[in-house]
C-alpha positions in Angstrom: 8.2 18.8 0.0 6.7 22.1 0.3 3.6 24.8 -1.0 4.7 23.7 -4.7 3.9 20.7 -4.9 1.4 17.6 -4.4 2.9 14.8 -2.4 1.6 11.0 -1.2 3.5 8.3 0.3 2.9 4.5 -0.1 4.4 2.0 2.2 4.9 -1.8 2.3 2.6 -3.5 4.5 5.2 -6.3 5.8 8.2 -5.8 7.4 10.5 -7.6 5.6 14.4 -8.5 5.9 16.6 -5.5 4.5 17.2 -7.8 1.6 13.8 -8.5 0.8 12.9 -4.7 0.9 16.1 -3.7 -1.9 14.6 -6.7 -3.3 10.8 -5.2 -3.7 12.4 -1.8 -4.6 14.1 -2.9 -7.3 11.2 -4.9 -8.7 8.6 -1.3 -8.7 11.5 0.4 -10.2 11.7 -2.0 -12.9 7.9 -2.3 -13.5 8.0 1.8 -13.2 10.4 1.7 -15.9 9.5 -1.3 -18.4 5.4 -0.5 -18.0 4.9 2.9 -17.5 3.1 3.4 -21.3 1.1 0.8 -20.3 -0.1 2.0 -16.7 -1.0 5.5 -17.0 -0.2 7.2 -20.2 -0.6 5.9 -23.7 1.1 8.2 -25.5 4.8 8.9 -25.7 6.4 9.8 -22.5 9.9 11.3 -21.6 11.5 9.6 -18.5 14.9 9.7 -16.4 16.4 7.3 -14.0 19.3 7.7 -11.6 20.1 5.8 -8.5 21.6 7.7 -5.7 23.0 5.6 -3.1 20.1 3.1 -1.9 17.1 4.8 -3.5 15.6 5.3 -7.4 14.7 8.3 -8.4 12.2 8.6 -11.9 11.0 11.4 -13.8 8.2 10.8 -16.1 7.0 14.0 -18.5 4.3 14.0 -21.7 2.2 17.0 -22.2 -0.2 16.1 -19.2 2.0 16.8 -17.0 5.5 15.7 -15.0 5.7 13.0 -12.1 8.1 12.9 -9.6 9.1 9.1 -7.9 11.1 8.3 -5.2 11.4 4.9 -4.1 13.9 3.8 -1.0 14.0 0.7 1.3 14.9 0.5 4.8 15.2 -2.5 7.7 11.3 -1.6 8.4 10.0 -1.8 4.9 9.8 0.0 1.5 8.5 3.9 0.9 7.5 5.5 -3.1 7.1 8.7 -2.8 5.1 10.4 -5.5 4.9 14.0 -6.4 4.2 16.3 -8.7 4.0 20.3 -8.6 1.2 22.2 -8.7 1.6 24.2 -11.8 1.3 21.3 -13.6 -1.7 21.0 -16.1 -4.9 19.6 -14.2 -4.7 16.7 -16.6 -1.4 15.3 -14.3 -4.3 14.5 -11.6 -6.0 11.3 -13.2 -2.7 9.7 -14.4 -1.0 10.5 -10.7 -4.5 8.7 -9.0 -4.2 5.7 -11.5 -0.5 5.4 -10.9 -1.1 5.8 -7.1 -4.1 2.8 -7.7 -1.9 1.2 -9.6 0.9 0.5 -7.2 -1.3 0.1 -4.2 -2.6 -2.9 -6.3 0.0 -4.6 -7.8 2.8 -4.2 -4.7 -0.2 -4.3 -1.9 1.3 -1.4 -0.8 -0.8 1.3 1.2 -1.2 5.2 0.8 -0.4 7.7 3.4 -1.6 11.2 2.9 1.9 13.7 3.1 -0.6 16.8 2.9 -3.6 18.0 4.8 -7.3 16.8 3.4 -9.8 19.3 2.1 -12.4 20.7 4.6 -15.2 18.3 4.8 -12.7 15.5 4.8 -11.7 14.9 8.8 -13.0 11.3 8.7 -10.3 10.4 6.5 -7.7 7.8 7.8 -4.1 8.5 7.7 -3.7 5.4 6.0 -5.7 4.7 2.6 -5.4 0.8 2.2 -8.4 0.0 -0.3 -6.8 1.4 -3.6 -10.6 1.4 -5.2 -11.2 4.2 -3.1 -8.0 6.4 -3.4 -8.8 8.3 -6.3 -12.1 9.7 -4.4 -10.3 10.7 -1.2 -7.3 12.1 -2.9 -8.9 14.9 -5.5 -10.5 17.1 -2.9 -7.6 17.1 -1.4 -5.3 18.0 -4.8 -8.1 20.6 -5.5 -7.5 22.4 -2.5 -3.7 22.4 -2.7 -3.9 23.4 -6.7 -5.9 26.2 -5.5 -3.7 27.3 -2.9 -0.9 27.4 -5.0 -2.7 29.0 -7.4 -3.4 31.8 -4.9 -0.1 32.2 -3.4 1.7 32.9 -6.3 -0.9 35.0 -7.8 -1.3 32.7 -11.3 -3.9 30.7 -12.9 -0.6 29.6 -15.4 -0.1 25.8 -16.1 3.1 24.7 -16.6 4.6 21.1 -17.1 7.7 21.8 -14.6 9.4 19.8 -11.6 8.8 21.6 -8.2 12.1 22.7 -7.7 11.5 24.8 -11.6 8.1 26.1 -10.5 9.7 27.7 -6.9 11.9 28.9 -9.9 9.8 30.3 -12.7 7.0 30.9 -10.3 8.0 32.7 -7.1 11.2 34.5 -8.4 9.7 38.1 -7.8 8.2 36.6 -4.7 11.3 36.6 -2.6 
């Protein structure tokens, strides 16, 4: 994770049996996979899949923008990581909060914020467990970080890319 891109972690509540976590994993990979239309975006969507040793990784693009999704298990419990880069169209932010609502809900998973909030924000916990309420503690925070990357790469440009392609496109005269 770094400057180019938007980042949250969720986390199982439980602590399970390793089992039981794989187990969970695969289930939100599966939903991911089978009802992502149906979650998020209603139009058509592009997606990937590949699973690389004991974690899924998913790729979901349409013209509002490109999600990132990591999901792993360990002894402890189970991690989905969601990310998307900055340069992405503002319209990525709604579907990314809905998807981020979405999980909390039906996995009873909680949020953990993986970047600083926006100023005016220091009450916020570390951990975002009522999903109603993600959405409003989240965008301030996306704002800020849109605008930052906006400002250290000297663009306003919107692009529907992966972070690793915007570090690419973006910051190659940079460096």
């Amino acid at each position: 994770m770094g400057f180019e891109d938007y980042q949250v972690l969720l986390y199982s509540r439980a602590t399970e049996t390793d089992a039981a976590n794989f187990d969970k994993m695969n289930r939100i990979g599966s939903a991911l996979i089978c009802e992502w239309k149906s979650i998020i975006w209603q139009t058509e969507v592009e997606h990937s899949e590949k699973k690389v040793h004991d974690t899924i990784h998913l790729t979901y693009e349409n013209l509002a923008g490109l999600i990132e999704i990591e999901l792993g298990a360990s002894e402890q419990r189970v991690y989905v990581s969601l990310r998307f880069a900055c340069c992405n169209p503002v319209s990525i932010v709604e579907p990314f909060s809905e998807l981020v609502k979405w999980l909390m809900v039906r996995f009873d998973l909680y949020c953990s914020l993986a970047r600083d909030t926006a100023p005016g924000q220091k009450d916020v916990p570390a951990r975002i467990h009522d999903a109603q309420t993600v959405r409003d503690i989240l965008l301030p925070g996306i704002d800020l970080h849109r605008r930052n990357w906006q400002a250290d790469v000297g663009t306003s440009e919107e692009r529907v890319l992966t972070p690793a392609a915007a570090i690419r496109y973006f910051c190659k005269n940079l460096y």
